[in-house]
C-alpha positions as CSV (number, residue, x, y, z in Angstrom):
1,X,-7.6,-91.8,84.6
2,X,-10.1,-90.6,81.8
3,X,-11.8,-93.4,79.3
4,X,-10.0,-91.6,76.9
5,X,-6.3,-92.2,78.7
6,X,-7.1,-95.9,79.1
7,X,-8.0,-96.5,75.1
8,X,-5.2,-94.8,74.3
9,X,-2.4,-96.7,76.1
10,X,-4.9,-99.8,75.4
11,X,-4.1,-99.3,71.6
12,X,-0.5,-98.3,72.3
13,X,0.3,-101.9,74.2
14,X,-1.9,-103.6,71.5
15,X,-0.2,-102.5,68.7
16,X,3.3,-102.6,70.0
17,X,2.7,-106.2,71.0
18,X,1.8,-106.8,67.1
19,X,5.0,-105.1,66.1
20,X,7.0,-107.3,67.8
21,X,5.1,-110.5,65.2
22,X,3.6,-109.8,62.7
23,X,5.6,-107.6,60.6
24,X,8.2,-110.0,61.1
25,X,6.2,-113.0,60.2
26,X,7.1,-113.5,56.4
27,X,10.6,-113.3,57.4
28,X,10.3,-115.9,60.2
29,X,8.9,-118.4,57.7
30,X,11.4,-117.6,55.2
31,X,14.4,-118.5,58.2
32,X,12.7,-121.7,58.2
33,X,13.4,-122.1,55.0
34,X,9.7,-122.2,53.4
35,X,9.5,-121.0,50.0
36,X,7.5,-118.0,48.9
37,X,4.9,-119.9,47.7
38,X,4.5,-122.0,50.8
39,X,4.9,-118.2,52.8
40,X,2.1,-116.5,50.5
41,X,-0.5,-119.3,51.5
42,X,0.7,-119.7,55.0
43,X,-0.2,-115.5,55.6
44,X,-3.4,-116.1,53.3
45,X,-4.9,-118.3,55.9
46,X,-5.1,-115.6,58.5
47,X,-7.9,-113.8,55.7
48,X,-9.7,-116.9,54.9
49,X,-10.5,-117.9,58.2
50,X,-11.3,-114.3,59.2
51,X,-14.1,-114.9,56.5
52,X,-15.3,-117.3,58.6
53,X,-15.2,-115.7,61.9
54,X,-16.2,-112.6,61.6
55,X,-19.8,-113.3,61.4
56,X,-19.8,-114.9,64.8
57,X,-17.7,-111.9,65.8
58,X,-20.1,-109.6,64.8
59,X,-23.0,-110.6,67.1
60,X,-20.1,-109.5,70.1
61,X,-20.7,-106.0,68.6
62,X,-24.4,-105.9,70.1
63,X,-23.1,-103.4,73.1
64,X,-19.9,-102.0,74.3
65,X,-19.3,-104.5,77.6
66,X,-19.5,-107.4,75.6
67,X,-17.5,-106.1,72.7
68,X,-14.0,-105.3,75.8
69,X,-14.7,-108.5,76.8
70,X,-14.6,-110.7,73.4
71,X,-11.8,-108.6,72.6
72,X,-10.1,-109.5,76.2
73,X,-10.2,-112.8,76.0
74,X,-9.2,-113.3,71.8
75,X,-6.5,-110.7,72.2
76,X,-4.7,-113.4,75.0
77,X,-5.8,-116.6,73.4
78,X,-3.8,-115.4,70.0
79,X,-0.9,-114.3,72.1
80,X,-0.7,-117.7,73.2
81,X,0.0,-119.0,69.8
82,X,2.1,-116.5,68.8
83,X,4.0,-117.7,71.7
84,X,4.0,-121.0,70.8
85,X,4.5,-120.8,66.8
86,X,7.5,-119.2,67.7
87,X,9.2,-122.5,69.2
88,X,8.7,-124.9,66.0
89,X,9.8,-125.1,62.7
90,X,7.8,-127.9,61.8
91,X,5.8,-127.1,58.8
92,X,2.0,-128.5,60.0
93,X,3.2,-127.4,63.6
94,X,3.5,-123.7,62.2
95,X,0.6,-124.4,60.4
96,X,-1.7,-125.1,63.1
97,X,-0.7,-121.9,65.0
98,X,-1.3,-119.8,62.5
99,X,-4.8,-120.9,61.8
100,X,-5.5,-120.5,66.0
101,X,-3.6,-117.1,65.6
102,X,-5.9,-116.4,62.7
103,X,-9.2,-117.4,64.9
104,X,-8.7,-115.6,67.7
105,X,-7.3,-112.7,66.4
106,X,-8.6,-112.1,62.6
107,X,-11.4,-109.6,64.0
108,X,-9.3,-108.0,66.7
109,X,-8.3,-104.7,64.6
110,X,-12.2,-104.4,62.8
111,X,-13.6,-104.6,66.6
112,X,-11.0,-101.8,68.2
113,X,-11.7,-99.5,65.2
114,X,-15.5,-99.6,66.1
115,X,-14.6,-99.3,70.0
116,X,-12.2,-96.7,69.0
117,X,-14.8,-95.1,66.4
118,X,-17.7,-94.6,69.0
119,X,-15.7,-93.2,71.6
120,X,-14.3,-90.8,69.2
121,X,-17.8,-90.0,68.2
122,X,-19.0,-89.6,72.1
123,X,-16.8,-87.4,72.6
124,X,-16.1,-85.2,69.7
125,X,-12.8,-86.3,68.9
126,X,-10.8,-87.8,66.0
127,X,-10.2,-91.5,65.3
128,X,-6.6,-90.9,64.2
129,X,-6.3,-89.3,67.9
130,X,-6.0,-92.7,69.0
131,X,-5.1,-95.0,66.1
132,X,-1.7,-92.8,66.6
133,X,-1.1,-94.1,69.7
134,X,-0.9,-97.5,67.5
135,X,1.5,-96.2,64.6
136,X,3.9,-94.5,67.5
137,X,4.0,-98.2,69.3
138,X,5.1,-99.8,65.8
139,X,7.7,-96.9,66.0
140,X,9.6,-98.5,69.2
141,X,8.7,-102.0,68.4
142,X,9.7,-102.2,64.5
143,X,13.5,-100.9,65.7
144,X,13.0,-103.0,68.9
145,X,12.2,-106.2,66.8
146,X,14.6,-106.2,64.5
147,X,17.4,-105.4,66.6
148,X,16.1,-108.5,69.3
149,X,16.1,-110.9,66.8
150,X,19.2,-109.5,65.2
151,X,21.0,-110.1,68.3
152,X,18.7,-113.2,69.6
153,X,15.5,-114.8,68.0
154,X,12.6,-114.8,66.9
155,X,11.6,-117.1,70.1
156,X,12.4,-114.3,72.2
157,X,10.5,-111.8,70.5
158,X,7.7,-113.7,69.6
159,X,7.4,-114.1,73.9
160,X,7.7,-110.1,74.4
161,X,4.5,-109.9,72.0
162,X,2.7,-112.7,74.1
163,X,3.3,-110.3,77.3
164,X,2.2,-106.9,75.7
165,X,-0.8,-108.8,74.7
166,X,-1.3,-110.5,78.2
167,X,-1.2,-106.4,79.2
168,X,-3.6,-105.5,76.6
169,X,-6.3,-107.9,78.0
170,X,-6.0,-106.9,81.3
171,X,-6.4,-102.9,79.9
172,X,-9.8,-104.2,78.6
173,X,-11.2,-104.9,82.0
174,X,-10.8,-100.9,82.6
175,X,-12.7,-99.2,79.9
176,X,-16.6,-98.6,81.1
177,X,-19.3,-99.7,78.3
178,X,-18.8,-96.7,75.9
179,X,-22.7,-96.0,76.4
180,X,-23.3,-96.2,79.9
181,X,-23.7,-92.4,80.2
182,X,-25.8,-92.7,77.1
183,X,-28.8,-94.9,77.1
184,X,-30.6,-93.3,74.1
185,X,-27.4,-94.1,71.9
186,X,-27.4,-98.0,73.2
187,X,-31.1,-98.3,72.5
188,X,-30.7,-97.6,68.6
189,X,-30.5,-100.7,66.0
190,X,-28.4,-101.1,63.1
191,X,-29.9,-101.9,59.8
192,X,-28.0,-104.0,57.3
193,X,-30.7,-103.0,54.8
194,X,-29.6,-99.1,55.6
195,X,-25.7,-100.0,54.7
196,X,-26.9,-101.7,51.6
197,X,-28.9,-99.1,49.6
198,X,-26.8,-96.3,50.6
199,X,-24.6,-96.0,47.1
200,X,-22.2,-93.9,48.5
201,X,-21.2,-95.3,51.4
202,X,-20.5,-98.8,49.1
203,X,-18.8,-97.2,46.5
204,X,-16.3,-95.4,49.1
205,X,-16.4,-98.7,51.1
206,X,-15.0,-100.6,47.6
207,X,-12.5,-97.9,47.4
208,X,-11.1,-98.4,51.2
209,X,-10.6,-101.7,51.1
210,X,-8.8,-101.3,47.4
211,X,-6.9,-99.1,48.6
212,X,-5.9,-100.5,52.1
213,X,-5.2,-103.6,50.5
214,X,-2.6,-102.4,48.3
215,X,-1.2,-100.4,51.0
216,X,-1.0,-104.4,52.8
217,X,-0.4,-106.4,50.4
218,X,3.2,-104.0,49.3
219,X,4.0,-104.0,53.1
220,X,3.1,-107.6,53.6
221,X,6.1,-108.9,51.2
222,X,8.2,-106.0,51.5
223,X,10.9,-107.4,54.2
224,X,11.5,-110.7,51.7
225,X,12.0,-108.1,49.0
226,X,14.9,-106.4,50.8
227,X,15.7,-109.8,52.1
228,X,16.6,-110.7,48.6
229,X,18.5,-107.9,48.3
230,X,21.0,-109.1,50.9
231,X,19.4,-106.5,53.7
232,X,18.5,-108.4,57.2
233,X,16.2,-108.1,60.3
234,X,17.7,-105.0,61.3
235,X,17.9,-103.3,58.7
236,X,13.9,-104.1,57.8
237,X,13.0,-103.1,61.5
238,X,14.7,-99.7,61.3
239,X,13.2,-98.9,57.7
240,X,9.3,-100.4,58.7
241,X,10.3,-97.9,61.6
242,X,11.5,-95.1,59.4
243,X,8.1,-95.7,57.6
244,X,5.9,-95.5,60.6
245,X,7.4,-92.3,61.4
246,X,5.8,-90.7,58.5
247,X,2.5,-92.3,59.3
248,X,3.0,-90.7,62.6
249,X,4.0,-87.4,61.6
250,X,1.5,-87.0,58.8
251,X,-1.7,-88.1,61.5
252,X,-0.4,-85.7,63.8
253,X,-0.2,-82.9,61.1
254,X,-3.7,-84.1,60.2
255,X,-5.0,-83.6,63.5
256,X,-4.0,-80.5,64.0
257,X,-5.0,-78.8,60.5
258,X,-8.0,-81.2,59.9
259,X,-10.5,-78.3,59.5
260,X,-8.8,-76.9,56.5
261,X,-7.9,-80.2,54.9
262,X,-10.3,-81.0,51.5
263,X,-11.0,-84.5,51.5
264,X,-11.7,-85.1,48.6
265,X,-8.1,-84.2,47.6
266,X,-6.3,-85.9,50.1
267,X,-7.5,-89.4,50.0
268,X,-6.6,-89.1,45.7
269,X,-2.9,-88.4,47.2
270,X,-3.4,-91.0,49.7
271,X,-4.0,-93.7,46.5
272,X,-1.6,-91.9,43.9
273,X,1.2,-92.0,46.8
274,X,1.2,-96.0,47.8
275,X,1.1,-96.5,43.8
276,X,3.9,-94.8,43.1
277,X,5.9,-96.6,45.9
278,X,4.7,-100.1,44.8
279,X,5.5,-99.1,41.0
280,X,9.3,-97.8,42.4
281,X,9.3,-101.4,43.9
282,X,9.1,-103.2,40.8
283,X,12.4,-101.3,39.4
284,X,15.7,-102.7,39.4
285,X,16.7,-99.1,41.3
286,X,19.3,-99.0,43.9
287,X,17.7,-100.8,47.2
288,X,18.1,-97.2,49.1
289,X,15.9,-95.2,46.7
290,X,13.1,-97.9,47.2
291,X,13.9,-97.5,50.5
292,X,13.3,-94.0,50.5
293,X,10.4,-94.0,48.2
294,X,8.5,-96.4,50.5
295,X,8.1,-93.6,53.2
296,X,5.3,-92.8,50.9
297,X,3.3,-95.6,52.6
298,X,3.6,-94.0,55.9
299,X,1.6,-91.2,53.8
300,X,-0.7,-92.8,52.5
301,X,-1.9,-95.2,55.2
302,X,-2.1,-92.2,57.7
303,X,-4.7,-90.0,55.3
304,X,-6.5,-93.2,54.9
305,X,-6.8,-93.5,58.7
306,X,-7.6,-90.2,59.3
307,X,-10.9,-90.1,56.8
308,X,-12.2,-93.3,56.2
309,X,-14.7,-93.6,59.2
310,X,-15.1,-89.6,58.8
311,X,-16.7,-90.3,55.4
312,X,-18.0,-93.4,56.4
313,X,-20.0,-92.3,59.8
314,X,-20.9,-88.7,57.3
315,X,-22.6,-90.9,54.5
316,X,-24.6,-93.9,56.7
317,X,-24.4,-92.4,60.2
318,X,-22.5,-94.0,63.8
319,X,-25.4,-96.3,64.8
320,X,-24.3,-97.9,61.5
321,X,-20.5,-97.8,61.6
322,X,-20.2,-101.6,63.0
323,X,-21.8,-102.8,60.1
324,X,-19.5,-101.1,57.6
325,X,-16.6,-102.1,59.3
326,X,-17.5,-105.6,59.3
327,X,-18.3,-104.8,55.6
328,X,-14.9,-103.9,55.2
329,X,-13.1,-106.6,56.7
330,X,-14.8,-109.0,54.7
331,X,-14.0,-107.5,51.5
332,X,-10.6,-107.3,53.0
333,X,-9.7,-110.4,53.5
334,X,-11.4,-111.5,50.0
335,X,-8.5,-109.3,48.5
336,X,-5.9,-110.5,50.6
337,X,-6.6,-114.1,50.6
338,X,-6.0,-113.7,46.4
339,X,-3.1,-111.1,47.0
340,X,-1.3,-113.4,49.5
341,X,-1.3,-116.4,48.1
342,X,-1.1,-115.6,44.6
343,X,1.9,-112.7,45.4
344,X,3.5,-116.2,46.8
345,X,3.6,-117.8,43.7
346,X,4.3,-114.7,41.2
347,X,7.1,-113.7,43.4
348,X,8.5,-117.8,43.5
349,X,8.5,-118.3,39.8
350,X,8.5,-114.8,38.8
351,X,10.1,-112.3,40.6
352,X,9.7,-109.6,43.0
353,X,9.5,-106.7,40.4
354,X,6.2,-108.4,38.4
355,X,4.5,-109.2,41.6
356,X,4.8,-105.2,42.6
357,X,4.2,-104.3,39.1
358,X,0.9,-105.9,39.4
359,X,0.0,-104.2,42.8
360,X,1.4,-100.9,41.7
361,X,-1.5,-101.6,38.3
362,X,-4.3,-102.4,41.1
363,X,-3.2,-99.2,42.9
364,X,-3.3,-97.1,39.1
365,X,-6.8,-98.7,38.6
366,X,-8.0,-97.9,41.8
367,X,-7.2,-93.9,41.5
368,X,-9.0,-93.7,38.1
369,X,-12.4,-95.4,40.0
370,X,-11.7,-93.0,42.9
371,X,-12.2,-90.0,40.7
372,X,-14.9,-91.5,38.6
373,X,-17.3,-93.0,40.9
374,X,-16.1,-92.5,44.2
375,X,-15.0,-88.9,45.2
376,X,-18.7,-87.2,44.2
377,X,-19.5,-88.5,48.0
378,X,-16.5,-87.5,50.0
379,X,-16.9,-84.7,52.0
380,X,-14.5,-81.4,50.9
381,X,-13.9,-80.6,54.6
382,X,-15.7,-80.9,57.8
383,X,-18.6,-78.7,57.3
384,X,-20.1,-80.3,54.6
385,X,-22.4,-83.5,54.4
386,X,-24.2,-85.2,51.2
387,X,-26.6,-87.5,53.6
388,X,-29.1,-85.2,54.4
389,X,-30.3,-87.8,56.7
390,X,-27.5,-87.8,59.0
391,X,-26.5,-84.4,58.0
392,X,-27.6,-82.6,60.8
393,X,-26.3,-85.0,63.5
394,X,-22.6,-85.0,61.9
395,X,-22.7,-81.8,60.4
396,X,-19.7,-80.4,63.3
C-alpha cells in the first residue's frame, strides 16, 4: 500500500470519527437542557485551551516521526473523553471532558494539515486530494449520526467516534517519516523571523482565518438554529450531509480543472458565497430556503481548502508551512473563543437572526479587505509566483 493510500484512508477514518461528535455537540448540550449561553462558553473552551497548547504542540512538528506519533497518541486520548462525556449530563462532569477533549485534541487538524501539506508537496500533488477523503467521510457520518441518535443516542454515537479514532491511531503507526527518502528537505530550519516580515503571507494569513472563522462560527450554531425551528437530529444530519456534498463535489471539480482556475477570483467567491448564506440566516425565510442557501458553505469551505496552503507555501515557501499553520490556528481560536461564547449570549437574549446578522457583517467586511489589501498577493493560476525567493522552487 503506497504512503499516499495510507494518509488517505488515515484522514477518511479521522474525519468520519469527528462526524459522528462534534457536529453534533451543540445539540447534545442543548438535550441536556443547557442554555445557549452556557453552550456558547462550553464550545469556546475547546479554542482557549488550544491557545495554550499549541505552543507545546508545535515543538512535535520538529520532524515527521514525531509529529505521527503525537498525533497517535492525542487522537486516542480525546476519543476517550468523547467516550466518556457522552455518558453524563452533569454540568462540571461535561465540563471536565470537554476541556481533556479540548487538550488532546485542539491541535489534531493544524498538525494533519502540515502532515498532509508536505506529503502533498513531496509528491507533486494537491492538498484538497486528500482533505477530500475528509469531507466524503462527514458525507456518511453526518447521515449516519443523525439517524443513530434519531433512533438511539448520543451515547452510542459518541462510542462509534471513540472506535474510528482508536482506528485512526493505529493508521498512524503505518505512515513512514515523510522525509526519510529526503534528507536534504529534513535538514532545513524554519524561521519564525521569515513568516513575520513576509507582508503577504500575513495579510492572506488574516484573511484565512477571517474567513474560515465565519465559515465555523455559521456552521457551529447552525443545528440549534434549525433546532428552533422545530427540525431534529435527523433532519440536521441529512442537511450537514447535503452540505458536505457540495464541499465534495466542488474539491473534486477543483482538482480536476485546477490549472485553469484564477485564484485570485475564486477565493473572492469563496468569501462573497459563506456571506451570503449567513446574511439568508438571519431572515425570517422559510427554513427550506435557508436550507438550501446554506449549500453555499459547502462552496466556500472547499475553494478555501483547495488554495490556502497553495498561496501560502507560494508566498513564504514549504520549509515554512508549519509555522503558518500554527500562525493560523492561533489566530483561529482568538476569533472563535469571542464568536463562541459571545454567539451564546446574542443568540440567548437576542435571537438567532442578530447573531447571523453580525457574522454575515464580519463575512461583508472581510470581502472588502480581501480586495483591498489581500488579493495583490494571490497567485492568478498555477504558473505564476510573487516571492521571487521561492519562486523558482514552487513555480510548477
Amino acid at each position: 500500500m503506497s504512503e499516499s493510500t495510507k494518509l488517505k484512508i488515515l484522514v477518511f477514518l479521522r474525519y468520519l470519527g469527528d462526524s459522528f461528535f462534534y457536529p453534533f455537540l451543540s445539540l447534545y448540550l442543548n438535550s441536556l437542557l443547557f442554555g445557549e449561553s452556557k453552550i456558547g462558553f462550553l464550545i469556546a473552551l475547546v479554542p482557549l485551551i488550544s491557545i495554550i497548547m499549541n505552543p507545546l504542540y508545535s515543538k512535535a512538528i520538529r520532524n515527521s516521526k514525531i509529529l505521527k506519533n503525537v498525533l497517535m497518541i492525542v487522537g486516542l486520548v480525546e476519543g476517550v473523553f468523547i467516550l466518556l462525556i457522552g455518558l453524563s449530563n452533569n454540568f462540571y462532569v461535561v465540563l471536565a471532558c470537554i476541556i481533556l477533549i479540548a487538550v488532546s485534541g485542539c491541535s489534531h487538524y493544524g498538525m494533519l494539515d502540515a502532515l498532509m501539506t508536505i506529503h502533498a508537496k513531496n509528491h507533486n500533488l494537491n492538498f484538497s486530494s486528500f482533505r477530500i477523503f475528509g469531507s466524503l467521510a462527514y458525507v456518511f457520518g453526518t447521515a449516519a449520526s443523525g439517524l443513530i441518535i434519531g433512533y438511539t443516542s448520543y451515547s452510542f454515537c459518541f462510542l462509534i467516534s471513540f472506535i474510528l479514532f482508536a482506528l485512526t491511531s493505529l493508521m498512524y503507526l503505518l505512515l513512514k517519516p515523510l522525509y526519510s527518502n529526503n534528507p536534504e528537505v529534513k535538514e532545513e530550519k524554519r524561521s519564525f523571523k521569515e513568516v513575520f516580515k513576509n507582508k503577504g503571507c500575513l495579510l492572506f494569513t488574516l484573511f484565512y482565518v477571517l474567513a474560515y472563522g465565519v465559515i465555523k462560527t455559521g456552521s457551529t450554531f447552525y443545528g440549534l438554529l434549525l433546532n428552533n425551528r422545530g427540525y431534529d437530529s435527523k433532519v440536521y444530519g441529512f442537511v450537514f450531509s447535503g452540505v458536505v456534498i457540495v464541499e465534495v463535489v466542488t474539491m473534486f471539480i477543483l482538482n480536476k480543472i485546477d490549472k485553469k482556475l484564477n485564484y485570485k477570483i475564486m477565493l473572492f467567491i469563496s468569501i462573497l458565497s459563506i456571506t451570503i448564506a449567513n446574511l439568508i440566516n438571519s431572515t425570517n425565510l422559510p427554513t427550506y430556503v435557508l436550507i438550501a442557501c446554506w449549500g453555499l458553505r459547502g462552496l466556500a469551505i472547499a475553494i478555501i481548502y483547495h488554495i490556502n496552503y497553495k498561496v501560502q507555501v507560494n508566498l513564504i515557501g514549504i520549509k515554512n508551512i508549519t509555522i503558518v499553520s500554527l500562525l493560523e490556528e492561533l489566530l483561529l481560536n482568538i476569533f472563535f473563543i469571542s464568536m463562541y461564547y459571545s454567539g451564546g449570549v446574542i443568540i440567548e437574549y437576542i435571537s438567532y437572526n442578530t447573531f447571523y446578522l453580525v457574522v454575515g457583517l464580519i463575512g461583508a467586511a472581510t470581502c472588502i479587505y480581501y480586495l483591498v489589501f489581500v488579493s495583490k498577493y494571490v497567485l492568478k493560476n498555477k504558473g505564476e509566483c510573487y516571492n521571487l525567493n521561492v519562486g523558482e522552487e514552487n513555480a510548477n
